[in-house]
N, C-alpha and C positions, 0 to 999 in steps of 0.2 A: 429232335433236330430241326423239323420243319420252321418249327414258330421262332426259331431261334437264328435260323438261316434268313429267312425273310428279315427279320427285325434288322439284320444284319445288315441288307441289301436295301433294304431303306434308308441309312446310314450313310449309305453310297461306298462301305468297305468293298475292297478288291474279295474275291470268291476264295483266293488261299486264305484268307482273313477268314472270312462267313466258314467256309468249312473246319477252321481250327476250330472254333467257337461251337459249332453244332454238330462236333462228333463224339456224339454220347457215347462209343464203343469206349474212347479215351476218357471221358470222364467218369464214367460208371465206374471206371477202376482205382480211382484217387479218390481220396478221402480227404477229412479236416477235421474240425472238431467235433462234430456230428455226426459223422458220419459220413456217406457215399456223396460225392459233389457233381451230383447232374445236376443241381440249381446254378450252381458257381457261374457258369455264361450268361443266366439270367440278371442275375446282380448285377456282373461287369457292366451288360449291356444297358440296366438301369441306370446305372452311374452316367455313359455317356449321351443319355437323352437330353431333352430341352429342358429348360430350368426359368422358362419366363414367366412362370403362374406360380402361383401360391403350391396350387396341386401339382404341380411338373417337378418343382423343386422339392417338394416334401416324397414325392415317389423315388427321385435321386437320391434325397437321404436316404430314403429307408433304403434303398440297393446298397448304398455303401456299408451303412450298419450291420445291414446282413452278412455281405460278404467281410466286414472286418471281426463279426462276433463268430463266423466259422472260418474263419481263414488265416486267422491273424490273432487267434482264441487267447486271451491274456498273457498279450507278447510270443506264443509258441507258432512256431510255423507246421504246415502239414503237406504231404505232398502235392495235393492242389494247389495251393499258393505258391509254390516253385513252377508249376505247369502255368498257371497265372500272369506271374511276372511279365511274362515277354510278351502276353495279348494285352496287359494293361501298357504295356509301353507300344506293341502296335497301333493300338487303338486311338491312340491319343491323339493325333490328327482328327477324328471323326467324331470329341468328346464337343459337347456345346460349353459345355463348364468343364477346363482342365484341371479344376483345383482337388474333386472329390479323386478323380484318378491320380494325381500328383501325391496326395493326401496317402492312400492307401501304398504307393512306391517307396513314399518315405517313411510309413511305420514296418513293411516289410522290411527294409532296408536297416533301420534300426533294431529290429527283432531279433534279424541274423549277425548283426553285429555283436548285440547284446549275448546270444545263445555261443557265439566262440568267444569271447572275452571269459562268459563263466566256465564254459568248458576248458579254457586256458588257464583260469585262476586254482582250478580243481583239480586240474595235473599238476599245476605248482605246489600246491598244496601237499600233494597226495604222500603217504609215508616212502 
């Protein structure tokens, strides 16, 4: 939580923010596709760094990537990424680039779309 809290508070987020984000008690207990999501606040927080270098913007990628290949694992959602949702939508004031955050709202958004549409097709279906 420390290095997570700070990154936080650099950022300039309010402390309810900083401490959603760096209470590993709650994330130790969510999962994704990998497994246990105590990385998942790191990514976020990757995502909304600076993006004016080469290197600044290629570390945002890789934050997004990560959190979209455990969180978002070939369109499936996981508990994490429901606990997610709402700090990626907090956060978004304090993103330097809002597109990788906007980015990840809308594949989650679609994902959950997608997963009751088939679950609706499959009760239609069903004998």
């Amino acid at each position: 939580g420390g290095v997570v809290w700070s990154l936080c508070e650099q950022m300039g987020m309010p402390s309810e923010l900083c401490r959603a984000f760096a209470d590993q008690e709650v994330w130790q207990s969510l999962s994704h596709a990998y497994g246990v999501a105590t990385h998942t606040p790191l990514e976020i927080i990757g995502m909304l760094g600076p993006t004016d270098t080469v290197t600044a913007k290629a570390q945002a990628q890789d934050a997004l990537q990560s959190f979209l290949a455990s969180s978002v694992h070939q369109g499936s959602l996981y508990p994490a990424t429901a606990h997610a949702v709402p700090l990626l939508v907090r956060a978004l004031p304090f993103a330097n680039d809002p597109v990788n955050i906007a980015m990840c709202l809308e594949l989650i958004a679609g994902s959950a779309f997608y997963e009751r549409a088939r679950f609706e097709w499959d009760e239609y279906l069903a004998p």
